[in-house]
C-alpha positions, 0 to 999 in steps of 0.5 A: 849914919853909915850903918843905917845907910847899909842896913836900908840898903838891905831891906828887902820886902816881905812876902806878904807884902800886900797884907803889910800894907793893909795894916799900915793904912792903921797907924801910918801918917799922912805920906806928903810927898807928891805922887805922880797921877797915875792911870792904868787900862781896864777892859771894855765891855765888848769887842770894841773896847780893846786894851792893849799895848802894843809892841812890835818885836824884832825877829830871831833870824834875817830870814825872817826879818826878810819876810817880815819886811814884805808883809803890810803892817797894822799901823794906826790901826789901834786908838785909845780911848779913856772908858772909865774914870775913879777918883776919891778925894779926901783928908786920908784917901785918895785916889786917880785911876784914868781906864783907857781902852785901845780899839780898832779903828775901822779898816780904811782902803789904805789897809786893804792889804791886810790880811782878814787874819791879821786884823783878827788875830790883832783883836784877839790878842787886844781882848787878852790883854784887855782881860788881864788888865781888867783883872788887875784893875778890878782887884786894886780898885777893890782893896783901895774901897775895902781899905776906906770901909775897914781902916777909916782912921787910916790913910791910903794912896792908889795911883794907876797911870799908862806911859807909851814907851814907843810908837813908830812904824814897827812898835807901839809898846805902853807901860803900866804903873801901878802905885799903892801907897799906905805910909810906905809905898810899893810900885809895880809896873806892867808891859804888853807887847803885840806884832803890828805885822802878825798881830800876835803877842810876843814872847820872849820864847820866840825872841831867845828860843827855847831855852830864854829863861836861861840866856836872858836870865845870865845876861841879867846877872852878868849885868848886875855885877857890872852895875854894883862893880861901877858904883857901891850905891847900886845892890841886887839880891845876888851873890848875896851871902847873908840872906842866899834865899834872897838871890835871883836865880832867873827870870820868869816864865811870863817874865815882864818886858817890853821893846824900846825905840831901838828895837831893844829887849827891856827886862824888868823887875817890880820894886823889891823884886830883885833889889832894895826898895831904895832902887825902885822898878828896875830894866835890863836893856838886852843887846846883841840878839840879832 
């Protein structure tokens, strides 16, 4: 048992992991267990339907964050709205995806003090994100309807959901999950994150200058040994001397994270990105940047 515990431990998912799935959908059994319903954003058709999740970022110098402070916020100026439903429902497919879409209210005269670009730059960023999503749902809803023609003896599982992670007076910051299940299951999730006082997108660049990729990267490490160090069952491909090839090296460029309530930087990896499939989606919370 303590053998096969380890060698679970150390599986790490292949690179073709998506064509895995689809081959599984043939001979794999009916996964019982209860998967949490799940939705996910998809873009609106016009400038209206905005999907976006909304993040307010803290600034990199008191100088700024001075500044900040005098500046009037977006506030309640976003609304989410659900724009589409797909559901299917049968003995070896099914499927929950609820599409919310985030729009701008309309402009009260508690907001006058908004600046014009604010507001437009703040929709702007929206549409991008919306575009993204709409991509990333589109292609998953797809593969699922293909996998129903292709593989009808099969079984598959798609559960897309959003969580909303902050809302307060500086953040707003929404998390999607995106869960495909064909006899195994494989979790991934995505972060946006918008400045409710500029309206811009944030990114890790502005928030770690210029060289993020190697700061946050060191302190992602430095927090994995920490973690395998204080419990045994906790394992990250690093420092991992049988398969080198599987070791973190850094993060992303476009590295996934998000804000939480306290104004943390939350670094964040897909299931089997940097650890076994047994850890899950895994968060790196980032401290002492102020």
């Amino acid at each position: 048992m303590k053998k096969w515990k380890e060698e679970y431990k150390n599986i790490k998912a292949p690179e073709n992991m998506r064509e895995k799935l689809e081959e599984s959908i043939v001979r794999a059994q009916k996964d019982k267990k209860k998967v949490q319903k799940l939705r996910i954003w998809k873009r609106l058709g016009s400038t209206a339907a905005v999907l976006a999740v909304l993040l307010i970022l803290p600034n990199t110098s008191r100088t700024a964050a001075a500044a900040m402070q005098q500046l009037p916020i977006l506030g309640n100026f976003f609304r989410i709205v659900t724009v589409r439903e797909y559901q299917v429902e049968e003995e070896r497919h099914m499927a929950d995806v609820k599409v919310p879409g985030v729009v701008p209210n309309e402009v009260t005269e508690n907001d006058d003090k908004i600046p014009e670009e604010t507001l437009q730059q703040a929709q702007q960023t929206a549409e991008e994100i919306n575009f993204d999503i709409q991509k990333m749902t589109d292609e998953l809803i797809e593969e699922f309807k293909k996998s129903m023609e292709e593989y009808e003896e099969g079984y598959q599982d798609l559960y897309i959901d959003s969580n909303v992670l902050t809302d307060n007076d500086e953040w707003f910051s929404l998390e999607l999950i995106l869960y495909q299940g064909a006899g195994s299951g494989y979790e991934r999730r995505r972060h946006y994150t918008i400045n409710k006082k500029t309206g811009e997108r944030a990114a890790l660049s502005e928030l770690y200058g210029e060289n993020y990729i190697e700061t946050v990267s060191e302190e992602v490490k430095t927090q994995m040994r920490k973690r395998m160090a204080e419990d045994e069952n906790v394992i990250y491909w690093l420092d991992y001397d049988d398969v080198p090839e599987w070791n973190f090296k850094s993060i992303a460029e476009n590295q996934d994270f998000y804000i939480d309530a306290d104004g943390h930087v939350v670094i964040c990896f897909d299931e089997y990105e940097v650890a076994p499939g047994y850890m899950g989606c895994v968060e790196f919370v980032l401290k002492g940047r102020d």
